[in-house]
Each structure stands twice: as structure tokens, then as C-alpha cells.
N, C-alpha and C positions, 0 to 999 in steps of 0.2 A: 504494500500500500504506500503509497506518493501521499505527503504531508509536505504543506509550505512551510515553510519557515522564517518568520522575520526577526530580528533584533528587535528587541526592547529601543526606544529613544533615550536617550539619556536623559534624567529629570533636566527642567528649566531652573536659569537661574534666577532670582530676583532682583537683577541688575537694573533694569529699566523700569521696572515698576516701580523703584526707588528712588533712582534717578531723575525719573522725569518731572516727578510731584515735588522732588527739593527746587530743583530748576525753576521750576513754575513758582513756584513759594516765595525760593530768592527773588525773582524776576517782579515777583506781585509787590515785595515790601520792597523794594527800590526804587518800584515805577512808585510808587505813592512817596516817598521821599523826592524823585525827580519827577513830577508828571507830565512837565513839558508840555505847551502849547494848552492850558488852563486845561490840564487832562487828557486830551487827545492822543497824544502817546503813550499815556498810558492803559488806555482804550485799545489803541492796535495791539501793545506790546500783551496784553490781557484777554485776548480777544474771547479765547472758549469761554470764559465764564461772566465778561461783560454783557452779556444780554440779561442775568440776574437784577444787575443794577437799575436798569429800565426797565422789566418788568415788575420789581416791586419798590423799586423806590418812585420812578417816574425820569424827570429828565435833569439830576440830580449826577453833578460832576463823579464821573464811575470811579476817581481814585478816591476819593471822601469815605465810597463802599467798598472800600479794596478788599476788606475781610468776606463782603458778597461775591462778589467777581471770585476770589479765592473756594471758598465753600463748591460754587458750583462748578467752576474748571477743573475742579483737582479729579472728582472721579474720572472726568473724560482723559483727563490727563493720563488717570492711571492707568485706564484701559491702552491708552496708546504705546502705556510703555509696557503691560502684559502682551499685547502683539508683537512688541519689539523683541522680548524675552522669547515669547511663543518661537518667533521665527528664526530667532541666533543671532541674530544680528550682534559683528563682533563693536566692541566701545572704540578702537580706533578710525571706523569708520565711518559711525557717530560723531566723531569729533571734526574729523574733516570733511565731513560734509557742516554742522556746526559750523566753521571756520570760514568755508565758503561762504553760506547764505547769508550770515551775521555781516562778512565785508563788502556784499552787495547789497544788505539791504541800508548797511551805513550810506555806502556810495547813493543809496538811491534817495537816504533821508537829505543829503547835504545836496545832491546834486537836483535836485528839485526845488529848494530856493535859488539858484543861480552862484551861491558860491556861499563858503566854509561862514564866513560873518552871520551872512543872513541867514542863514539855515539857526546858528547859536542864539541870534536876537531875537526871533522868531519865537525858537521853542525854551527858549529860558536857561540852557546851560549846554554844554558838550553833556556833560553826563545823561542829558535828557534824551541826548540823540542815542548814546548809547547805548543805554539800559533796554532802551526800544529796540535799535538792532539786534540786542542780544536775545529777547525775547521772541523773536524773527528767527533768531538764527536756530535757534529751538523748534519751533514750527517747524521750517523748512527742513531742519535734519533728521527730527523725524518723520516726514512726510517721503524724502528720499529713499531713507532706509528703510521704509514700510514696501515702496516703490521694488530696490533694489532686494529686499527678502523676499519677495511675494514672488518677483521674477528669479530667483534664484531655485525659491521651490517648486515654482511650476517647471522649471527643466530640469529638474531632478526625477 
């Protein structure tokens, strides 16, 4: 008699799931120390879980509700970083993708007021522009790596 035989997967680790919800945490008490452009950055850099802040507060500056924005992005957060685990995704390629999106979406904050001055008068400090890019570059890396795991598994 003919029996298949698979390997067990190796359990998952809980790298991402950990990961991504500090990320998002650090990124939420920053943005509300810089919120940049009377909150607005902090709005993008917040994005999963600012629609809290306008659903129950109303139209009530989202970094004010930073702890709402927080509350409601964290689970989607976590789930994105259990797919990240789910799929293996290794952490150095997390981080350069990270590295990329972060310095484009810098490049995209500054270069969109016409130059480096007005882009910082604008949104109230460099740190402003930053904190925002970095919360981008978060997005984006994970959204790559979700990309890049998904196609890895399916041609496997």
C-alpha cells in the first residue's frame, strides 16, 4: 500500500506579530508628539486605525485621539504581522524593503512642497516629516513582503 507522506511545517515564529504592533505603537506616540500639519501626518502616518477617531469622536484632530487610532489599528496590525509570520517572511527583508519605502515616501513628503524649507514650515518640524515617513515605510514593507511571501508560496 502507497501512503503520502508530508513533513510536518515547522511551528511559526512570533516575530511579526510582535513586531509590527511595537512599530505601530512607537509610530502612534511620536506622531502625536510631532503631528505635523495641525495632525495631518499624523492621520496618514496612523492610517489603519484613524477612521476610529471620526467615527466616534467626529471631526476632532485624530492625534488628540491617538490612544483611539491606536486601540483600533493594533489588531489589524497584528493580523498583518501573523500573515507575515504565517508566511516566513525573513526580518532582513522586512527591513529593506522598510528602508526603501520610508526614503521614498520622505522624498515624496518634501518633494511635494517644492523644496526641503517649505515642506518643514509647512508641516511644523523635520521630525514631522519623518515620523510620517517612517510610519509609510511600515505600511509599505509590509505590504511588499505580504506581496513577495504570497508569490513565493504560490510557486512553491
Amino acid at each position: 500500500m502507497t501512503e503520502i507522506v508530508t513533513l510536518p511545517k515547522p511551528p511559526t515564529r512570533p516575530l511579526f506579530t510582535r513586531l509590527l504592533p511595537a512599530v505601530f505603537t512607537i509610530g502612534c506616540l511620536l506622531g502625536t508628539l510631532w503631528p505635523g500639519h495641525s495632525g495631518q501626518l499624523f492621520g496618514i502616518g496612523a492610517v489603519v486605525g484613524v477612521w476610529a477617531s471620526f467615527v466616534f469622536v467626529g471631526d476632532a484632530d485624530p492625534s488628540a485621539t491617538w490612544w483611539l487610532c491606536w486601540l483600533a489599528g493594533l489588531p489589524f496590525v497584528w493580523w498583518l504581522g501573523r500573515l507575515l509570520d504565517r508566511l516566513r517572511i525573513e526580518l532582513p527583508v522586512w527591513l529593506l524593503a522598510f528602508v526603501a519605502v520610508a526614503a521614498v515616501a520622505a522624498y515624496a513628503l518634501v518633494d511635494h512642497e517644492g523644496d526641503f524649507g517649505a515642506a518643514t514650515d509647512r508641516h511644523g518640524s523635520l521630525l514631522a516629516l519623518l515620523v510620517c515617513a517612517l510610519q509609510l515605510g511600515g505600511y509599505g514593507a509590509t505590504l511588499l513582503s505580504l506581496a513577495f511571501g504570497a508569490g513565493r508560496e504560490s510557486r512553491a
